[in-house]
Each structure stands twice: as C-alpha cells, then as structure tokens.
C-alpha positions in Angstrom: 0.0 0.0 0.0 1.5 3.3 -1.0 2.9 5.6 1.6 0.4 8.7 2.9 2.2 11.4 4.2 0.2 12.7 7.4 2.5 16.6 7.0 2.0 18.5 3.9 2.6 18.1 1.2 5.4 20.0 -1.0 4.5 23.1 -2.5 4.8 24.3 -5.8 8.2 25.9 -6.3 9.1 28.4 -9.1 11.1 26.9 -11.9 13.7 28.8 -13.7 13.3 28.6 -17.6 17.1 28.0 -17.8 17.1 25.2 -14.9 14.1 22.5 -15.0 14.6 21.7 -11.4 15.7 24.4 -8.8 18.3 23.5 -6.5 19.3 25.1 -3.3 22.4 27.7 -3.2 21.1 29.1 -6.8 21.1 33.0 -5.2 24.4 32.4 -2.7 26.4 35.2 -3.1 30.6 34.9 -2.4 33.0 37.6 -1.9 35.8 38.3 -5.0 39.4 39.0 -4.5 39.5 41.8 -6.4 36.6 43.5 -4.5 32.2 42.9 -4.5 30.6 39.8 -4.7 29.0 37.5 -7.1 26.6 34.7 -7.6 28.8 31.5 -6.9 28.9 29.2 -9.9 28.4 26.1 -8.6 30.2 23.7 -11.6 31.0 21.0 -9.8 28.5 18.6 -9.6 30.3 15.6 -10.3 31.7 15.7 -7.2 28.5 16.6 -5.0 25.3 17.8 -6.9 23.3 20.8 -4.9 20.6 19.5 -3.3 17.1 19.8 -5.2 14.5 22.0 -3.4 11.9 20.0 -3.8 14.1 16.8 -1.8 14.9 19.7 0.8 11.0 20.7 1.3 10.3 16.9 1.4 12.9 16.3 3.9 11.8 19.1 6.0 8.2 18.3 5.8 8.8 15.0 7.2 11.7 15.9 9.7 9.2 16.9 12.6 8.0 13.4 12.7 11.3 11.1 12.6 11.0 8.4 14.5 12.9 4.5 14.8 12.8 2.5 11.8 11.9 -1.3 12.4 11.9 -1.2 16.1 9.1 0.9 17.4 5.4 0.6 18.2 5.2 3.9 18.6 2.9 6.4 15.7 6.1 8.1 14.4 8.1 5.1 14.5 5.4 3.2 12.3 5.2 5.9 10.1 9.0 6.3 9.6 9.6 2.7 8.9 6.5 3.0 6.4 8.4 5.8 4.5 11.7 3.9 4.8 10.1 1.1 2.9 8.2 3.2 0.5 11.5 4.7 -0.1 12.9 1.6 -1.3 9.9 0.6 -3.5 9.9 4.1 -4.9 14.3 3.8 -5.7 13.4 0.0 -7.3 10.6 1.4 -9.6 13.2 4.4 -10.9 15.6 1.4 -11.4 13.6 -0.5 -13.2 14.4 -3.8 -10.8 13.1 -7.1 -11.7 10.9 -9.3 -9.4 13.1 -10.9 -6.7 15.8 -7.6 -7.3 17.3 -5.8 -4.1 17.4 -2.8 -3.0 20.3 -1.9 0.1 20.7 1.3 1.0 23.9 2.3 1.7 25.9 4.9 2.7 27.3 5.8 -1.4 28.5 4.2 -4.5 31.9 3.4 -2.6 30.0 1.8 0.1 27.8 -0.1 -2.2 30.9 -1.5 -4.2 32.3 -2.7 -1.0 29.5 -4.1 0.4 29.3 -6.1 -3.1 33.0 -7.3 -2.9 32.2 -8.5 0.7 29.7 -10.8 -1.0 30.9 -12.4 -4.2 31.4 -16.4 -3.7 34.6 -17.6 -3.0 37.3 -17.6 -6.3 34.8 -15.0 -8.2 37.4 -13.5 -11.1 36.8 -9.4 -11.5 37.4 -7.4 -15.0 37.3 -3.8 -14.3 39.0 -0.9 -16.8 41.8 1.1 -15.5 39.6 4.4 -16.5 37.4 3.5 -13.5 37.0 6.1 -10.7 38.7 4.2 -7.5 35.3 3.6 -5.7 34.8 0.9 -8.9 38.8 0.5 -9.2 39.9 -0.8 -5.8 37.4 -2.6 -3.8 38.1 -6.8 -4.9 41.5 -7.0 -4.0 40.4 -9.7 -1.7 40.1 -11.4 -5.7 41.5 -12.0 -8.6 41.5 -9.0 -10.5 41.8 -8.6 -14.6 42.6 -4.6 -14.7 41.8 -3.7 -18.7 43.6 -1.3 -20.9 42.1 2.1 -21.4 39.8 1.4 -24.7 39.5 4.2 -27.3 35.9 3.2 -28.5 32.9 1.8 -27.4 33.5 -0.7 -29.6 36.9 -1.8 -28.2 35.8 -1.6 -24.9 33.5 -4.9 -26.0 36.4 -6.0 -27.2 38.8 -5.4 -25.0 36.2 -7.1 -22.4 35.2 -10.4 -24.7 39.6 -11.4 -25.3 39.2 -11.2 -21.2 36.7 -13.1 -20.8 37.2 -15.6 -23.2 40.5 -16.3 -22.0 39.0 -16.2 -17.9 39.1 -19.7 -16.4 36.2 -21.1 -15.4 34.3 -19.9 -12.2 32.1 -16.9 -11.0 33.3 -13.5 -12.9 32.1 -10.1 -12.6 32.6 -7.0 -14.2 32.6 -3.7 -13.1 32.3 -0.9 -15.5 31.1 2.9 -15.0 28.2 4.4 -17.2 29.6 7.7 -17.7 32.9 8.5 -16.6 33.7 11.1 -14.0 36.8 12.4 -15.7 35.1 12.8 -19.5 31.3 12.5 -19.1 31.8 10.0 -21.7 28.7 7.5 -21.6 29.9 3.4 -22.2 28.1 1.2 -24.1 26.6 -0.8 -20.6 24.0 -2.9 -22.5 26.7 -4.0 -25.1 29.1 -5.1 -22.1 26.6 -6.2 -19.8 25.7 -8.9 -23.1 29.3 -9.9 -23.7 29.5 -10.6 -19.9 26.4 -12.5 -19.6 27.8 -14.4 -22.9 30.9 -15.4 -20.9 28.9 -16.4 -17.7 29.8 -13.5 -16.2 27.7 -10.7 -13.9 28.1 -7.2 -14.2 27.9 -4.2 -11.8 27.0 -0.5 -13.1 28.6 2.1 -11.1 26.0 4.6 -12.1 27.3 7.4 -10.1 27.9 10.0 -12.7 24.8 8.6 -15.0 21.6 8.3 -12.8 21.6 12.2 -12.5 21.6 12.7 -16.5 20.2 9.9 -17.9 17.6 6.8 -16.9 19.4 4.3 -15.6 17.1 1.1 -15.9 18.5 -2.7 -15.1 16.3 -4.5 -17.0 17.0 -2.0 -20.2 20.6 -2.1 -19.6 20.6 -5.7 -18.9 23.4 -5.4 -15.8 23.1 -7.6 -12.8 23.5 -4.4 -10.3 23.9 -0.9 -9.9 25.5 1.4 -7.3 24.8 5.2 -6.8 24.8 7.9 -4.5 22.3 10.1 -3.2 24.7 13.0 -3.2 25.4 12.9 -6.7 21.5 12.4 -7.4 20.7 16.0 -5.8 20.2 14.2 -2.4 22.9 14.8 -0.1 21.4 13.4 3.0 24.5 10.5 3.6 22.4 7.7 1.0 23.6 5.8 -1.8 22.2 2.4 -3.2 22.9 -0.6 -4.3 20.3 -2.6 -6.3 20.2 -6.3 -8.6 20.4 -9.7 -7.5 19.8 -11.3 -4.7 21.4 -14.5 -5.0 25.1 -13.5 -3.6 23.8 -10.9 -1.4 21.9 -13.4 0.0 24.3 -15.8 0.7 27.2 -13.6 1.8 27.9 -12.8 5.3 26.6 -9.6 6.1 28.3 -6.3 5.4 28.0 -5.4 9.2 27.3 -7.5 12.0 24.3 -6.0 14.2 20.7 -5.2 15.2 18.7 -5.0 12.1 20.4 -7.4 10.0 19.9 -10.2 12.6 16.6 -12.7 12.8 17.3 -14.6 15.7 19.9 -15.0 18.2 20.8 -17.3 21.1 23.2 -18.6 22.9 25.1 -21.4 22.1 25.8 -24.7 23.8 29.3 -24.3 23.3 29.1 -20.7 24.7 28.9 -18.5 22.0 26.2 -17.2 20.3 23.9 -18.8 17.2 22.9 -16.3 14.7 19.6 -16.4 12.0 20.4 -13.2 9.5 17.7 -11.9 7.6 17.9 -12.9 3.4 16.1 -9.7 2.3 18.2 -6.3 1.8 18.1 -5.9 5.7 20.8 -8.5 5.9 23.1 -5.9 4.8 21.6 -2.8 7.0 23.0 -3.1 10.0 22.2 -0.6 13.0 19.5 2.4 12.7 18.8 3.3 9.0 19.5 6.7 8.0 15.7 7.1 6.7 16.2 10.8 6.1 19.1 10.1 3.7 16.5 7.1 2.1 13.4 9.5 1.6 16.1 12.3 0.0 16.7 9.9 -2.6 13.5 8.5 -3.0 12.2 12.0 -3.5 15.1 12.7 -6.2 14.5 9.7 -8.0 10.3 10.7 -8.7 11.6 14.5 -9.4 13.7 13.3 -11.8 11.1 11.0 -13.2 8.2 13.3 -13.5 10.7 15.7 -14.9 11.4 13.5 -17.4 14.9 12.9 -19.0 14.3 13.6 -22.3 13.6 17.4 -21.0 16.7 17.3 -18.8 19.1 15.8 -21.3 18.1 18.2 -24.3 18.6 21.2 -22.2 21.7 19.4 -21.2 23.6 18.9 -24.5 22.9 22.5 -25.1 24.8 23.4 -22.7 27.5 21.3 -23.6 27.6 22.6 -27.0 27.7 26.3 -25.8 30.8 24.9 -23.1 32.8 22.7 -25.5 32.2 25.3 -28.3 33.3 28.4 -26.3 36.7 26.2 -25.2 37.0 25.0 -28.7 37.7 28.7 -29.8 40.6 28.5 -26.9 43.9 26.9 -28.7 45.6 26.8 -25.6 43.0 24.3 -24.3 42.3 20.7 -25.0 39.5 19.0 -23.8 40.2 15.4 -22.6 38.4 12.4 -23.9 39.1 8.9 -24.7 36.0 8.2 -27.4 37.1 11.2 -29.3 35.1 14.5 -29.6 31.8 13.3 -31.1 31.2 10.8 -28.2 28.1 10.7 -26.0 28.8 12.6 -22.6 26.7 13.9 -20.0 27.8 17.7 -18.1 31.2 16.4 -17.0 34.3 17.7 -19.1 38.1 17.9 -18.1 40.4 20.0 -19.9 44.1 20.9 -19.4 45.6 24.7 -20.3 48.8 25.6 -21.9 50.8 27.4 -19.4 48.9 27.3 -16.4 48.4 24.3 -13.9 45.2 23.1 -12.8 45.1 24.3 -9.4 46.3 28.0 -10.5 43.2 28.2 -13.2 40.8 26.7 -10.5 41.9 29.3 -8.0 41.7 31.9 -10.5 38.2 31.3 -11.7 36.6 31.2 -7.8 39.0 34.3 -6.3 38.4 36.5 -9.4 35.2 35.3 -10.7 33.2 33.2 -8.2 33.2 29.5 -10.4 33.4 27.0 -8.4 35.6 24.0 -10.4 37.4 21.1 -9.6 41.2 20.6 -10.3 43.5 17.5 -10.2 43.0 13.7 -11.0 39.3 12.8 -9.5 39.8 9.9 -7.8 40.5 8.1 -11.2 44.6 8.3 -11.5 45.2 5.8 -13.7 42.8 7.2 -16.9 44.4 11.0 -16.0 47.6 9.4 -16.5 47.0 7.9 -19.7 45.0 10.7 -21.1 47.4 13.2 -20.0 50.7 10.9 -21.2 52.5 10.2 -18.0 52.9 7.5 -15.6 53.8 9.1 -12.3 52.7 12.1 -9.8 55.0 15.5 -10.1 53.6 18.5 -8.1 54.0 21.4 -9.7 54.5 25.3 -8.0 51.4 27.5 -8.5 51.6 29.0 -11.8 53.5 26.2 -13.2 52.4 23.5 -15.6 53.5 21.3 -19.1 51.9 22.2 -22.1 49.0 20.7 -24.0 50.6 20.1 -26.8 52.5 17.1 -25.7 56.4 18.3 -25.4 55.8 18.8 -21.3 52.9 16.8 -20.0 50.2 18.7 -17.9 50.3 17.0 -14.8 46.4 17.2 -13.8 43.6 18.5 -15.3 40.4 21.4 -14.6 36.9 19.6 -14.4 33.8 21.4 -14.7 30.7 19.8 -14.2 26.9 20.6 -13.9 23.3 19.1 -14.0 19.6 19.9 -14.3 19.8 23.3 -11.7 22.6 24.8 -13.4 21.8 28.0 -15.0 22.8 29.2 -18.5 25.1 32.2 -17.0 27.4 30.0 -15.2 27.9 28.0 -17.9 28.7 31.3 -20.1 30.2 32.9 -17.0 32.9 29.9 -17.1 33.4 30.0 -21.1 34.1 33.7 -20.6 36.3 33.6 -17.7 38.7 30.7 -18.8 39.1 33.1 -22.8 39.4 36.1 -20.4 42.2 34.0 -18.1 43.9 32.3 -20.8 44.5 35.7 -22.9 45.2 38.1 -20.1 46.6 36.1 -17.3 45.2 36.4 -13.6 44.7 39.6 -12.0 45.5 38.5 -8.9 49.3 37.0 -7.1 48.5 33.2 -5.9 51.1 31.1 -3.8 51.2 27.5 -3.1 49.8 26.7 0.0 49.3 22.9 1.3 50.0 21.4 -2.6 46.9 24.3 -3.6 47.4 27.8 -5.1 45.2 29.9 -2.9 45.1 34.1 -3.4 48.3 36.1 -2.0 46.6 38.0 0.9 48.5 41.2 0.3 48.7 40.9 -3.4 46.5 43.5 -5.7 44.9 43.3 -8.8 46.5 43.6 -11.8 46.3 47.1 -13.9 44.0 47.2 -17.1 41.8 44.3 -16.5 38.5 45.6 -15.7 35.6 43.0 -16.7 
C-alpha cells in the first residue's frame, strides 16, 4: 500500500526557464578578490550535486516526525519505517528492478561496491578498466583482479572485455564498469558489455554514479546484474547511496556489518557462544539504525527526476554542452580530454588541461576572481588522467606552473567542470568567458602555493587594465 504522508505536502516551487529543477544555493552570493561579490557558480556537480529543493522541502516536511525505523510501536516510528520502505519501492521502480531484485541502502556508491565485494562467492574473477573512478577500481583486492587497458571506443571496450573473458578460467566472474565517466562524461556502451558478460557467464555491476543524474538508468533496459549510486550525486545529499540487482550472492554472503537489524534470531550457544539467523532480504546488509532521512532524500530525487522527465533534462543538457565545448574550442591553448574522441556521448562532466597554467592555478583563479566553483587534479581516477594526460607518475608542480597541452611537457592534472539539471545558462557562459578572459590576459591576482593548492596572496592587488 503506498505511503500517505500525514504533513504537507510540498509546494509548488518556481522553476527557472534555464534550470528545470531548482536547486538550493542558486542566489548564494561569495566575496571576490578583487573586490564585490558575485553569484557563486556552482560547476562541480560531479563531485556533489546541490541538493534539489523539492528533496529539501520533502525532507523538512517529514523531519518533525522522525521516528525508529523497524523497532518501534510507537505512531512516528510506524510511520517512519513505512516511509523507509516506500522509499525503497519508490528507488526499485526508478531502477527499473526485476521481481526478486534488491534494494540496500547504503551509505554511497563506494560503500555499495564494497558491500558487493564482501559478497561475491569464493574464487569469483573481477574485470574492471583502468579508466574507472577508484570507488569501482579498488574494492576486490580480496580477488583476482583482470585490470583492462584504457579502450578508445565503445566498440573496443566490447572487445577489449570479450579477449578477457574468453581467456578467464572457469568460475564466478564479474565486471565492473562505469556508465559515464567522472573524468570525460563520456557515456559506455553498458548494454553492449553487460551482453558480452552474460555471454561469458559473467555478472556485471553498473557504477552509475555520474549517470543516474543525467540519464535513466534502468536494469532490466541495460541488462546489468547491479547498480550502485549515490544520493549525493543524485541532488540528495542526505548520507544515502544504493545498491540494487540480484539477490542470490547478497543473499548468501555474510553480512556487510554485523548487528541489530540485519539479525533474525539470536541465542546462545551450547558451546558458549552465540547462534545467529540473518535476515535474506536487503536488511541482511543494513546493519544498526537506517538513516531514513538520507532514504526519503533519494526516494524524493529519483520521482523529481522521473516526473521531470529525462528527455527534458538531457536536451537542455547537450545545449549546454555545446555552448561549453564550443566556447573552449575557440581556446587553442585548451584541449579538452576524452578517450572516445570528440563526437562521443557525454553527460555535463568535461576535463580539460591549459597551456601554461596548472590546474590548481586556473581553478583558483576562476573562484577568487570570478566566483566559479571547479574542480582541479585527477578525480579519484589516477590511472585514466595518467593515460589521457601521457605520463605514468605524480609530479607536483609550483602555482603557476604547468606542461603544455601540446605534448612536449605533460600537464600533470587536469580542470573539471561539471553541472546538472539546476545549473543556470550564466554559469555556464560565466565559465566560457572567464577561462578566454584568463587564458589571454593572465590572472589579475598574485597566488602562492599553499598545502600542494594555489590559494590568493593576501596582500597581493589586482592587476592594472583588467576591468571585466
């Protein structure tokens, strides 16, 4: 039976033209170097998305009657675990789960991945690219791991991944692969993979991370055993990712923690100790008090995003990419990074480096003197920086030093910029115009290096003859 709040309901909200769903910090105003302030350009939500007002008006709404999830008689505790439910029926319909699928909520995608390498049967064979972020890269070294060569296509991503395969011994195998990277945006052909995986006998996991908040993100369309995400990527940053598929292995494993909540039964032994019964559903693997808030956040992102619709969200998306990519395209200096080459399918994430300027220099230049908010470096996915950027190894540079793009001196990290369905259209322009304004006049502003970051001189001035 569907969930019936007893609060209100939320409100209507006004939405922007150029931003189908408002977010939260959209009229935050941050103080300039060089004097004033500004509307902060938030463009970096591939690291953590702004919350969506309507997920904060449903959270508040329901704050004043939290209560204990599973474990109460009480009114509010009844009505919080029926919400925490609801939650999860409301996450498996946005996933498109199959009867007898999953849903664990966890604490984020690198939690979720974790909790899925606890669980894989004993001598299970993992195949996971090098161009993975690390919460996908690192967490089976408990197994035997098949680390795959950066591919330069969709195509010989499939490719790469069916030699693997077909040359795996026998035994459990799964894959892990990313639907759109972090470092790029660039979308992977999941359906394709998830195919030549299941042709091999193999599983495969979706971290889905950087593509649930751009594009649906279904199992049964995509054809992959599970998929991780987090709530704070998803406009819900309430401390809630998920992990969704199969139930089999989950099943079976030993739970993720050991506690109240994932536990049936227990007794003492005759020898002592204690006898355990664990639960087989997703509670197995939610151990202790559920963070319920953190579940209804994503729950209420997930049906935003679906009434919304995605084919609204990603068509005001790729014009924005086009006005981005096309204002940096007019840059020489800059090159954008990508593996698939420059017509591939990408959501709002793209890295580029700069001739002459580091990453951390740029970065500190476009939120002192212009109030962008950016990130800079290798984000948490070292090995694809490397190879996109042509070294092997880390080299800190000094603010205001960097290699070239143009391959004689290797940039050493790169600039990200990043944004989603509350971004407006004048950050985006605001950005184009202040990395052409940066990159042909310099900074106005002295920066030092501070802590391994380029941070604003306190007592420097601005520069003569740049008024903007």
């Amino acid at each position: 039976m569907p969930f019936t709040a007893p609060f209100a309901p939320v409100s209507d909200f006004c939405r922007e033209e150029s931003a189908p769903l408002p977010v939260l910090g959209r009229d935050v105003r941050v103080p300039l170097v060089t004097g004033g302030e500004v509307t902060y350009g938030a463009l970096d939500y591939a690291a953590s998305a702004p919350a969506l007002q309507r997920v904060w008006d449903d959270v508040a709404a329901y704050a004043p009657y939290y209560g204990s999830v599973h474990r109460g008689a009480g009114h509010l505790s009844q009505l919080s675990t029926d919400l925490f439910e609801q939650s999860r029926r409301t996450v498996a319909e946005f996933l498109g789960c199959r009867e007898g699928d999953q849903v664990v909520f966890t604490r984020a995608t690198t939690d979720s991945l974790n909790l899925l390498a606890g669980a894989l049967p004993s001598g299970t064979r993992v195949f996971v690219f090098e161009t993975e972020h690390h919460a996908s890269l690192l967490p089976w070294s408990a197994h035997e791991v098949t680390y795959l060569d950066a591919p330069r296509s969709p195509g010989q991503a499939v490719a790469t991944l069916e030699s693997a395969l077909h040359a795996a011994p026998a035994g459990p195998k799964l894959v892990c692969v990313t639907g759109a990277s972090n470092v790029t945006g660039e979308v992977w052909p999941v359906r394709e993979l998830a195919r030549a995986a299941h042709r091999h006998g193999a599983r495969l996991v979706l971290d889905a991370a950087q593509l649930a908040p751009h594009r649906p993100v279904r199992l049964t369309e995509l054809e992959a055993d599970w998929v991780a995400f987090s709530g704070h990527k998803l406009y819900a940053p309430f401390g809630a990712g998920v992990l969704a598929g199969r139930a089999d292995w989950l099943s079976a494993a030993e739970p993720y923690l050991a506690g109240g909540g994932a536990s049936r039964r227990v007794a003492r032994a005759a020898d002592g100790g204690v006898d355990v019964e664990w639960h087989t559903t997703a509670a197995r693997h939610e151990a202790g008090s559920p963070n319920v808030i953190g579940a209804y956040a994503v729950a209420s992102a997930c049906r935003a995003l679906a009434e919304t619709g995605f084919d609204r969200l990603v068509a005001r998306e790729e014009q924005l990419l086009a006005r981005l990519v096309g204002g940096l395209a007019e840059l020489p200096e800059v090159r954008v990074l990508s593996l698939f080459g420059e017509d591939a399918d990408r959501v709002g994430v793209v890295s580029f480096v700069v001739e002459g300027w580091s990453s951390s220099h740029l970065a500190a230049a476009l939120s002192a003197e212009y109030g962008i908010g950016v990130r800079d470096g290798l984000f948490c996915a070292h090995p694809l920086l490397r190879t996109l950027l042509g070294h092997r190894e880390d080299a800190p540079g000094e603010c205001g030093a960097a290699g070239s793009s143009d391959g004689r001196s290797p940039a050493l990290d790169a600039v990200r910029v990043s944004f989603g369905a509350g971004t407006p259209d004048e950050h985006v322009d605001r950005f184009v115009t202040a990395v052409r304004e940066l990159v042909r006049d310099g900074a106005r502003w002295t920066y030092r290096t501070e802590g391994g970051r380029c941070v604003p001189e306190p007592a420097a001035r601005a520069s003569v003859g740049r008024e903007r």
